[in-house]
C-alpha positions, 0 to 999 in steps of 0.5 A: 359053082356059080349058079350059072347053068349052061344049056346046049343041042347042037344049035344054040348054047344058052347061059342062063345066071343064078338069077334066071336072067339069059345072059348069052345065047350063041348060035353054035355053027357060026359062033355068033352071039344073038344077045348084045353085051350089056344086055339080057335075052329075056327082058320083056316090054309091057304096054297098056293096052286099051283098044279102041274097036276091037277086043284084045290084040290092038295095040294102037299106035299111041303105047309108042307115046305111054 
C-alpha cells in the first residue's frame, strides 16, 4: 500500500521503499539484519580519481583527504 516491496529466496529478505532505497536486508537463517539502523545498503561513496601512473583503477591514498 505503501510502495514498500519486499523480496525473499530463501537466503535474504531485501526491503526496498518507494524511493528504491534499500532499507534492510536480513540474512534469514540466522535472522540478522547486515544494514544498520539509520542507514541504507545502497549508498554509494564517489571519489575523484586521477592517477598518477597507470590509467584507471589507481586510486591513490590522497581520495581519503578530498
Amino acid at each position: 500500500v505503501d510502495g514498500t516491496i519486499i523480496m525473499e529466496n530463501g537466503l535474504l529478505k531485501a526491503t526496498i521503499d518507494q524511493t528504491g532505497h534499500l532499507m534492510s536486508l536480513l540474512l534469514l537463517q540466522t535472522n540478522r539484519e547486515t544494514i544498520s539502523e539509520g542507514c541504507l545498503g545502497n549508498q554509494f561513496a564517489l571519489f575523484d580519481d586521477v592517477p598518477l601512473y597507470w590509467d584507471a583503477w589507481d586510486v591513490m591514498d590522497y581520495h581519503l583527504q578530498t
